[in-house]
N, C-alpha and C positions, 0 to 999 in steps of 0.2 A: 612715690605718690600713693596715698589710703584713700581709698574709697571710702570708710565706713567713717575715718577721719575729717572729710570733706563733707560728709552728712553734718557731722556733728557740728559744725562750724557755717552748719545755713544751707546748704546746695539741696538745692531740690529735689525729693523723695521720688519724684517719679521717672528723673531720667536715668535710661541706662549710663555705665558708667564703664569703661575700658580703658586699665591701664597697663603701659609698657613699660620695660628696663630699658630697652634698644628699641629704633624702628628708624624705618629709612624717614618719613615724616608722619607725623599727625596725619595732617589735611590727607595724602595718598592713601593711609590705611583707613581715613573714614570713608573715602571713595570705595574702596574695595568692599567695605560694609553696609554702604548702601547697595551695591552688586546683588549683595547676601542676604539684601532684604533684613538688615537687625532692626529692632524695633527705636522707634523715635519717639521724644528727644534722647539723643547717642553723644555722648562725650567720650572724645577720646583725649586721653593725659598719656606721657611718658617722661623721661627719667631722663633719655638722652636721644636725638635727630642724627640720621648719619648724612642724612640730605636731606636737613631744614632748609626752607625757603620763603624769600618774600616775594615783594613785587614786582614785575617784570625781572624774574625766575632769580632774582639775587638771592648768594647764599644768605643763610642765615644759621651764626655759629650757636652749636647747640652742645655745650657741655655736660657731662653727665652728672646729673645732680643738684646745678646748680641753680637754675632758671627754670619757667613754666612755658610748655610745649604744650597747647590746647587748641584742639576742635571740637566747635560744639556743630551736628548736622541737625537741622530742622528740614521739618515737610514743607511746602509751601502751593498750598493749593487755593491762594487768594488772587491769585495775579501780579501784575506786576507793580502794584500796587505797594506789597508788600514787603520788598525790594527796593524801592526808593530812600534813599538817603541813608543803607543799613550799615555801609561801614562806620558813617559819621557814629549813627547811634551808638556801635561797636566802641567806637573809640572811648566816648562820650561815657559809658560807663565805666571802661578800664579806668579814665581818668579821676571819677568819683571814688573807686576802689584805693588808687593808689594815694590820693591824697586823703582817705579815709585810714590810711595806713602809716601815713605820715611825711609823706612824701608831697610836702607843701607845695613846691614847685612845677608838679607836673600840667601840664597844657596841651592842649593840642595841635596840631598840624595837617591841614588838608592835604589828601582827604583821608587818611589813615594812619598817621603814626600819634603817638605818644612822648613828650619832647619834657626833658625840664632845661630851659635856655636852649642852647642850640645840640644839646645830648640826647638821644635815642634811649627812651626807658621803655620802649614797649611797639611792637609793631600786628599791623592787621592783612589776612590776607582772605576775602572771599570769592569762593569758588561755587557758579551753578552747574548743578548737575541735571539732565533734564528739558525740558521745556519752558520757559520763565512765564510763557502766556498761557499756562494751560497745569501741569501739575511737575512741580520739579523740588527737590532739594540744595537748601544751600549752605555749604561748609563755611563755618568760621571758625577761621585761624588764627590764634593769637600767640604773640611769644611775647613776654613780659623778660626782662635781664632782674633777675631777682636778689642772688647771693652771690654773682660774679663778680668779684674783684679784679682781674687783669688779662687781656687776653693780645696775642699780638693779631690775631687772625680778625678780627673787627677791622674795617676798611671805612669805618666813618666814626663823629662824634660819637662816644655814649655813656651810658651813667647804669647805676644798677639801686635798687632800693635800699639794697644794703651798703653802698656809699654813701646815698643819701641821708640816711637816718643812724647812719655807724653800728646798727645791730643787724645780724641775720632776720630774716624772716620767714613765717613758714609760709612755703609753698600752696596743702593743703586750704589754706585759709583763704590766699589769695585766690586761688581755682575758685570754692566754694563763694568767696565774697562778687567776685566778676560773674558768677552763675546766678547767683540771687538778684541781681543789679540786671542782669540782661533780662532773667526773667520776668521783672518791674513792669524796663523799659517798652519790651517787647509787646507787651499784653497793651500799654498805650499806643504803639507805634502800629498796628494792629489797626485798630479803632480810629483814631485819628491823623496817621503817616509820620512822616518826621515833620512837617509843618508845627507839630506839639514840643520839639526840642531846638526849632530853628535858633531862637534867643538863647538859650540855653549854651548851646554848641556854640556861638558868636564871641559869649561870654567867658570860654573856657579857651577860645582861638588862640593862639600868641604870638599870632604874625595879623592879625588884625589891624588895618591901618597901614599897614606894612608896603614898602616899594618892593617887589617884588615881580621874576621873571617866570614865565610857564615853560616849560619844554615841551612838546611833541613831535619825536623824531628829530628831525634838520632845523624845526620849527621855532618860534621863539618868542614869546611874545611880553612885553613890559608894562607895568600897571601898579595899581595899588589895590590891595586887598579892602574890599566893601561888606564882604559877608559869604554868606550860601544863602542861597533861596529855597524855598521850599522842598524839593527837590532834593537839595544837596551840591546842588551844582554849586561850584564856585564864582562867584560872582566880585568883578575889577573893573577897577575903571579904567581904560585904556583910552590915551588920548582926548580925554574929555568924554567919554560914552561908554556907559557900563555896558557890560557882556558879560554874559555866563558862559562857563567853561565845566566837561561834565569829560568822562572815559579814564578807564583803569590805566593806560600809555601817557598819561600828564606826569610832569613829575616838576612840584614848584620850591621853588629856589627864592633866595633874600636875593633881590640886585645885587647888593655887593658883594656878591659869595663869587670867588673868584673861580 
């Protein structure tokens, strides 16, 4: 990963920018640098994860050289305010990225991955550090599957950009391109919350409409997918009566997925 390369291709001028050959994750070493007080916005990029991880603490295979291992750390001294709905927004511009790269088919999946059909092209993971109601930092973590072709060590569907589109692609572009695009979103999200990409988000869903089951813990619950609401919260109609469903420990599933 270049730095000076990732300029040149859109990334924002004023974020610092940290990049690795090796590290145990992203998101852990930008933890350690908010510690050390480095100056924000901080990206950290590397090359290869020795313990990459996603959502509730699943690995996440991180070959060297091949895929995009990024955390961006922001301040967040607006409340919680500014916090609501952020992975969706997260997702929502990986998505714009990837099919601005050619990757026709990519879609989303509440509340945080990136799907083309039922394939894993890209996943999200945020971390607050701090205070949420008062002043804290929050790490976004993204791994995109970029020029990975085969791996036996993936334990679920997935796809990679360069499947998709049968060329490699470069790394730096997509880092910078997802930089540009957050920093967009963010500057409205900001201002207006995620209520400004609710539609937006609905529109790029692909389980929208969908009979689908929620997990939480032992927990279970069956529905069809209606939307997210303002918020972010996921929003089903269960049994004839919509409900919103909201926390990092969900994890939703097609009905028929055995």
């Amino acid at each position: 990963m270049d730095p000076a390369a990732m300029v040149e291709s859109g990334m924002p001028g004023e974020w610092s920018v940290r990049t690795y050959d090796s590290i145990d994750s992203t998101n852990a070493e930008a933890s350690r640098l908010i510690a050390l007080g480095a100056p924000m916005p901080l990206l950290v990029v590397a090359e290869q994860q020795t313990a990459g991880r996603g959502r509730r603490g699943r690995k996440w295979v991180s070959p060297f050289a091949e895929n995009l291992y990024y955390s961006l750390v922001l301040r967040i001294d607006g409340g919680m305010r500014q916090l609501e709905g952020l992975s969706l927004l997260v997702g929502l511009a990986v998505m714009n990225v990837l099919r601005d790269m050619g990757v026709q088919g990519a879609g989303l999946k509440w509340p945080n991955d990136v799907l083309v059909g039922r394939q894993k092209i890209a996943g999200i993971l945020l971390e607050l550090i701090g205070d949420p109601a008062d002043v804290c930092h929050v790490i976004i973590g993204i791994g995109v599957n970029v020029n990975m072709r085969a791996s036996t060590e993936v334990d679920q569907l997935w796809t990679s950009v360069r499947l998709q589109t049968g060329a490699p692609a470069d790394r730096n572009t997509i880092a910078a391109r997802i930089s540009a695009q957050l920093e967009a979103l963010l500057a409205v999200h900001r201002q207006e919350g995620f209520s400004a990409f609710q539609k937006e988000w609905e529109r790029g869903h692909l389980w929208q409409g969908a009979a689908v089951k929620l997990l939480s813990g032992i927990e279970t619950v069956e529905g069809v997918v209606l939307g997210v609401d303002s918020l972010g919260a996921l929003r089903l109609e269960v049994s004839g009566l919509e409900k919103s469903f909201s926390g990092g420990e969900l994890s939703l599933r097609l009905r028929d997925d055995s």
